[in-house]
N, C-alpha and C positions, 0 to 999 in steps of 0.2 A: 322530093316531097317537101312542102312546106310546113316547118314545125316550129314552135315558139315552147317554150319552156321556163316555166316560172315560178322564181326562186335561184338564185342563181350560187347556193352552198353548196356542199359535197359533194352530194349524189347530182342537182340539176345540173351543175360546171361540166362535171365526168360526163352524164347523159349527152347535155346540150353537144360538148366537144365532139362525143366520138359517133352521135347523128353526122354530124357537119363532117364528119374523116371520113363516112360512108358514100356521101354524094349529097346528102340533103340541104336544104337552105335552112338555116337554122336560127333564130332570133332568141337571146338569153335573156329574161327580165328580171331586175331588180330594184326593188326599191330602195336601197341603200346607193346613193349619187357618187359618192366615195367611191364605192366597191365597182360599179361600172366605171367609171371612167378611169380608175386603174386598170381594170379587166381590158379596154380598150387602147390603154400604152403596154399591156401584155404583162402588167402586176398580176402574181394570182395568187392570192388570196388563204389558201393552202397549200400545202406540204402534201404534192402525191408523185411519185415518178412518173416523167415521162410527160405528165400533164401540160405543163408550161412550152414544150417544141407543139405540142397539136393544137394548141390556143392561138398560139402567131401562127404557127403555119396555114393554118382552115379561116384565121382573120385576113392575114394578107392577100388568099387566094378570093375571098369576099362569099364565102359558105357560114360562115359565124360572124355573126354583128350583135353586141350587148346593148341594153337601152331600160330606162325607165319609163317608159311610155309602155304600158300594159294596152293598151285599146288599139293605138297600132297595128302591136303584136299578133295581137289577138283575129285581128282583121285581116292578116296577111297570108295567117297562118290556116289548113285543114287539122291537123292534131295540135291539140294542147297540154304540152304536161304542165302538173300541177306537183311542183317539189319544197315546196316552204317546208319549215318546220316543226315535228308534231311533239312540243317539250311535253313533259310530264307535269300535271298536276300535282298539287299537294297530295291529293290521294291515290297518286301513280297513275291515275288514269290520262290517256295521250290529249292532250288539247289542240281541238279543232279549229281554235278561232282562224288562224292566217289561213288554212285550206278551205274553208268555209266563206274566209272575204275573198281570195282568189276566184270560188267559184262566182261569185255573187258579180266582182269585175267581168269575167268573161260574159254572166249573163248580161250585162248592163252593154256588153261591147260587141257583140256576134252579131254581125248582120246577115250569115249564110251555115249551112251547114257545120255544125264541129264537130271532133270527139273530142271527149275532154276524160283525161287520166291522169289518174290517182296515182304517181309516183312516190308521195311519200308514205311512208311508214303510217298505214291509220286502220282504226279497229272496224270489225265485221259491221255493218250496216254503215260505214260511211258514206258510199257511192251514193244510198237513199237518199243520203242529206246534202250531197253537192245537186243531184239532180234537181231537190226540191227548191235549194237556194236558186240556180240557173231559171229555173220554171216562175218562180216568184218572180226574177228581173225579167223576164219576159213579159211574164202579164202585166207589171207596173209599167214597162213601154209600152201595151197593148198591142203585141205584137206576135205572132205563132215563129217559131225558128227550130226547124227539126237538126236535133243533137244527140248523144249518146254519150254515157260514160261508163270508161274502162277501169278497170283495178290491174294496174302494171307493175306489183314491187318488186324493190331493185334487191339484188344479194351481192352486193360488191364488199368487197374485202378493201379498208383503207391499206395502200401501202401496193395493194394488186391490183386496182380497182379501174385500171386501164384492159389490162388483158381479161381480166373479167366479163367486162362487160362487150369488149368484143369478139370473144371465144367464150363463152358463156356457158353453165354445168346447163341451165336451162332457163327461158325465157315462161314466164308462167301470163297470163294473159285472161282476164276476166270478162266478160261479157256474155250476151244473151243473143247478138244480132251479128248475123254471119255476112252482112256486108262490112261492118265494122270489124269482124275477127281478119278479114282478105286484106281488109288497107293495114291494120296493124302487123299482119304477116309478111306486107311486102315492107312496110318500116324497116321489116329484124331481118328481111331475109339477107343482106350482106354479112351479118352474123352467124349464119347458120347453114355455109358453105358445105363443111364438112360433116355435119349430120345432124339432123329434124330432132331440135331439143327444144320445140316448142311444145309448152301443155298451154289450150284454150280450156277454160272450165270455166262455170259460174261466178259471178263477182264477188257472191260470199264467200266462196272455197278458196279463191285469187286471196282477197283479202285476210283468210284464217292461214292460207299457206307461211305469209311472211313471219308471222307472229310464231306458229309454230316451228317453222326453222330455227326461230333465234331460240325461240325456249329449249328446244332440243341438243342446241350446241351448247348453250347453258348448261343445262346442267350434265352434258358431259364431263366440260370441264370440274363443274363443280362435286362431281362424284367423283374426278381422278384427286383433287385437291383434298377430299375427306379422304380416301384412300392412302394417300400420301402423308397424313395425320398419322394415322393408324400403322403405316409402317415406320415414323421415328419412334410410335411409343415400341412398336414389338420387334425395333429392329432388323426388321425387313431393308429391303433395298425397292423401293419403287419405282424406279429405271429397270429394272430387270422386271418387276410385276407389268409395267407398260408392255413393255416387249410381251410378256407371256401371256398377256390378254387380248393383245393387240392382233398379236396372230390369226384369234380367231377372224374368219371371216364374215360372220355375222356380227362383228365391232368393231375390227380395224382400228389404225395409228392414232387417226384425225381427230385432234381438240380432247388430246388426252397427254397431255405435257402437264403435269403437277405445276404448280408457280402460288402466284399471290395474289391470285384473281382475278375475273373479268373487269372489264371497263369499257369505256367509247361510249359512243353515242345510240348503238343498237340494243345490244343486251340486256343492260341495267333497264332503261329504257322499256324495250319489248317485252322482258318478262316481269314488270311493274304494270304494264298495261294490260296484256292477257289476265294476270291474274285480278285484277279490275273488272273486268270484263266478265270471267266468270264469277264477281262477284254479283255485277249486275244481275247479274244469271240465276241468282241462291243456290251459284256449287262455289262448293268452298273448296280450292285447288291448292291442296294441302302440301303438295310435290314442290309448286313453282315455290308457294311461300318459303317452304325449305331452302330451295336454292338459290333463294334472297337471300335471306338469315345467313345462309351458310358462306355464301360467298363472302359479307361484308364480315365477319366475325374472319375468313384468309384475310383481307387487306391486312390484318393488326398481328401477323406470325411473325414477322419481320422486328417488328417496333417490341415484342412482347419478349422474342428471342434475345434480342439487342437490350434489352433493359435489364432480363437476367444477369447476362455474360460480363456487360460492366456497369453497372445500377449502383452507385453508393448508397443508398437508400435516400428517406428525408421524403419532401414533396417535388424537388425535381433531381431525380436518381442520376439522369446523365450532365450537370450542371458541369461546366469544366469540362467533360468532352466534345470532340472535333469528328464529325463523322462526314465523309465523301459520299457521296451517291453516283451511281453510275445509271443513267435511263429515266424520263420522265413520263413521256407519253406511253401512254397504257398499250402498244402496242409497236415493234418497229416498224421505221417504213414511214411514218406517218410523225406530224406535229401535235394530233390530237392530243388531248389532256382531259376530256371528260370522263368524269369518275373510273382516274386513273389510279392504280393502286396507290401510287407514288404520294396522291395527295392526301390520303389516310396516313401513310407510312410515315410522310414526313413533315406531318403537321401532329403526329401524335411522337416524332423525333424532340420536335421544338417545346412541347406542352412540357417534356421532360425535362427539356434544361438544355438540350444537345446545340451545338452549333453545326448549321448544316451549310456542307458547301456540294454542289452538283456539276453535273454535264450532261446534256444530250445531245445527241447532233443535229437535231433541228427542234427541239421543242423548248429550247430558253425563252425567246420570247413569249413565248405560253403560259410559260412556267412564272415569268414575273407578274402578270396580270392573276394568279394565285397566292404566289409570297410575296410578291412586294422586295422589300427591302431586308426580310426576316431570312433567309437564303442567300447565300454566296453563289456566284452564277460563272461557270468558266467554259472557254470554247474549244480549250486541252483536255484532253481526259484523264491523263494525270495529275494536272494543276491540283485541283480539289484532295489529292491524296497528299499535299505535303504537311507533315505534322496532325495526319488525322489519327484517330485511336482504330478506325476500324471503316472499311469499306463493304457499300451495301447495293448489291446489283437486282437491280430494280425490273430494266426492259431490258429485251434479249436481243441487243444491238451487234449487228456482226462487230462491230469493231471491238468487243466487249469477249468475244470468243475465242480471239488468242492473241491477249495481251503481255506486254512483256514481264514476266513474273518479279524476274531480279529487280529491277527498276519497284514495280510495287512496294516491295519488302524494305527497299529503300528509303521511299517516300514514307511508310506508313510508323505510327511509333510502333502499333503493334503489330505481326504479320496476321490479319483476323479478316477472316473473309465472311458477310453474312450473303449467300448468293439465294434470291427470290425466284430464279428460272435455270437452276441447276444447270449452271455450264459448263462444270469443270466434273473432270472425275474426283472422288473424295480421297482415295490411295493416292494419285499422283500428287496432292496438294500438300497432302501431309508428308510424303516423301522430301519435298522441296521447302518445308518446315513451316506451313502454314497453319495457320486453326481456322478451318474450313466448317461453313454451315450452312449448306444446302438445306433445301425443302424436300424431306421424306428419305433419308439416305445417312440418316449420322448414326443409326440403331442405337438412339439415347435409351438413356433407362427410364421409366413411365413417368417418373417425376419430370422428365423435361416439358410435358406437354402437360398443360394446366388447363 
C-alpha cells in the first residue's frame, strides 16, 4: 500500500519505519531539511532500540524514502498520516496549529481519493476540523475530491515502541465508513497475525480512547506515589503494599512502581489537555486536576529529602555540596527529557547552592540543551561519584541495578544513597553501611514528610 506520513518525530519515524518493515511503500515527510537529509544518511534523530537497523534496512531495500516535498507525498500516496506535534498551550489545552496546516497542505495537494489520519495525540472533535480544513482547500481550488478521515492513536511505549507497534495490545481505529475501516484493516493486518486486536468504533470514541488511556495510567502511578507518601510517614513498606494490592486481579502490577513521577511527552501532556477539555465542557474534572498537582508536588521528594539530610541552612542550604545523579530522561530506554522528573530535581539541586554532576546513557546530550553549562556531564557512571556528598538515582536504568557497591562507597565522601525508583533493598544497603533513602520504604517518623 502506498502511504506517506507526516511529521517525521517519534511516533511518525516508528509508524512510517515499521509500515515500510510490513511490505508497504512508505514516504516520511518533514519539514525540518536537516532532519531529512540525516534521516536519509541513516542519522535518526532519536534514542529508540532497534529503530536505527529498520531505518537503513527498509531504505536500502527502497520501501522507506524521507522528503520535504509534502504535495509529492501526498499524491503518491492512498493513506495519509498526520503525526506532527500536538504541544500544550499555556492553558494545557493541546495546539492544533501544525495538524490543522498539515490538513490544509493535503487539501491544497490531493488530486484523487485519500484517507487522511489523525495519528497524533489530539482532542475529541478534531477530525471535524481537519475535515473542514481539507473541504475549504478543496473548494478554494474549485474542485470536488472525495476523502475521509480517520482518528488512529498510537499507544507506543518510548524505549518499546518497536515491538509495540508491531505486536500491538490493540489497534483502535475511528471511522464512520466501512470501505475506509477494510483498507485500514488490511494496512494493520500484518500486525495482527496472532490475534483480531483490532477496535473499529466512532472517531470521537477513537479520539476520547487515547486521552483516557493516558489519564488512567496517570493517575495510577500517581495514587501508588501518594500511597508511597503515606507509608514513609506510618512506616509501612510500600514494596510489599505493591505486591499486596497488586495481587488483586481487578489491579494488577502495571504502573504501580512508587518513584518521583511521571514525564515524557504523553502524560503530563494528555492529562493537561483532557482536563482542558472538560473544561471546555463546564465539568470540572477534579480527579485529573489532582493528579497534576499531585504528581508535580513528587518531582520535588527528592530535592526536599536532600535538602533535609544535608541543608546547612541560609538561602542556599546545599552551597559547598557536590551531588552525582545517576539517570536523566524520564524514563529508560529512551533520550527523552520532557518533563522529566530529573529537571525539577535538579534545577531545584542548583537553586540551592549544590554542584551537580550526572550520567545517563543516552540522554547527555539532552540533558545540555536544559543546563547548559550549570551541570557536569560524564559518559562513566561513576565519574560523577568522585568527591560527591551523596548520590541521587533518578531513572531506572538497568545499568543502575547492580552496581558495584564498594567502589561507590569509595568514590563517594559519604556513603548516602537518595534512590527516586527504589532499586535496592533497604536491609541489604544498610547491612553494607550505607544511608539509604528510597521512596516509601525508610518507615520515618511523621516529621520526615512535610
Amino acid at each position: 500500500m502506498k502511504v506517506c506520513v507526516i511529521g517525521s518525530g517519534y511516533v511518525g519515524l516508528v509508524a512510517g519505519t515499521c509500515f515500510a518493515e510490513s511490505g508497504n511503500d512508505v514516504i516520511c515527510v518533514d519539514v525540518d531539511q536537516e532532519k531529512i537529509e540525516g534521516l536519509k544518511r541513516g542519522v535518526i534523530p532519536i534514542y529508540e532500540p532497534g529503530l536505527k537497523e529498520m531505518v537503513l534496512r527498509n531504505g536500502e531495500e527502497g520501501r522507506l524514502k524521507f522528503t520535504t516535498d509534502l504535495d509529492a507525498a501526498v499524491k503518491e500516496s492512498l493513506v495519509c498520516f498526520i503525526a506532527v506535534g500536538t504541544p500544550p498551550g499555556a492553558d494545557g489545552s493541546a495546539d492544533l496549529q501544525y495538524v490543522l496546516s498539515v490538513a490544509r497542505n493535503i487539501g491544497r495537494a490531493m488530486e484523487s481519493f485519500k484517507i487522511i489520519v489523525d495519528k497524533s495525540t489530539v482532542p475529541v472533535g478534531t477530525a471535524d476540523k481537519v475535515r473542514a480544513a481539507v473541504k475549504e482547500e478543496l473548494a478554494n481550488r474549485g474542485v470536488h475530491i472525495e476523502f475521509d478521515v480517520v482518528s488512529n492513536p498510537e499507544f507506543l511505549k518510548e524505549g518499546a515502541a518497536i515491538d509495540d507497534f508491531m505486536k500491538p495490545d490493540r489497534v483502535v481505529i475511528g471511522t464512520d465508513n466501512v470501505r475506509t475501516a477494510e483498507i485500514m484493516k488490511e494496512l494493520y493486518s500484518a500486525f495482527m497475525r496472532k490475534s483480531n486486536r483490532m477496535l473499529v468504533m466512532d472517531i470521537r470514541s477513537a479520539e476520547m480512547t487515547k486521552y483516557a488511556a493516558n489519564a488512567m495510567l496517570a493517575t495510577r502511578i500517581t495514587f501508588m506515589n501518594q500511597i508511597a507518601n503515606l507509608c514513609e510517614l506510618m512506616g509501612a513498606d510500600v514494596m510489599a503494599v505493591r505486591e499486596g494490592i497488586g495481587s488483586d486481579s481487578r489491579i494488577g502490577y502495571d504502573f504501580l512502581f512508587p518513584g518521583v513521577g511521571y514525564g515524557g511527552s504523553c502524560f503530563p501532556k494528555d492529562v493537561k489537555a483532557l482536563a482542558r477539555t472538560a473544561d471546555e465542557c463546564s465539568y470540572d474534572f477534579i480527579l485529573l486536576k489532582a493528579v497534576e498537582e499531585a504528581n508535580e508536588r513528587q518531582k520535588r521528594i527528592l530535592s526536599d529529602k536532600i535538602e533535609r539530610h544535608l541543608g546547612q541552612g541560609g538561602d542556599k542550604p546545599l552551597a559547598g555540596r557536590s551531588i552525582a545523579v545517576w539517570g536523566l530522561s524520564f524514563k529508560p530506554r529512551t533520550d527523552d527529557m520532557r518533563e522529566a522528573p530529573s529537571l525539577t530535581i535538579i534545577n531545584r539541586l542548583l537553586e540551592l547552592g549544590a554542584a551537580v554532576r550526572a550520567h545517563d546513557p543516552e540522554a547527555l546530550n539532552e540533558a545540555k540543551k536544559h543546563f547548559g553549562d550549570r551541570v557536569g556531564y560524564h559518559m562513566n557512571q561513576y565519574e560523577p561519584l568522585k568527591g560527591a556528598d551523596a548520590l541521587v538515582i533518578i531513572t531506572e536504568w538497568n545499568e543502575y541495578r547492580n552496581p558495584d557497591f564498594e567502589r561507590i562507597k569509595t568514590l563517594l565522601v559519604n556513603p548516602l544513597i537518595f534512590d527516586g525508583r527504589n532499586l535496592y533493598q533497604p536491609e541489604r544497603m544498610r547491612e553494607i553501611g550505607y544511608e539509604y533513602f528510597p521512596i516509601g520504604r525508610n518507615g520515618a517518623a511523621c516529621c520526615e514528610m512535610e
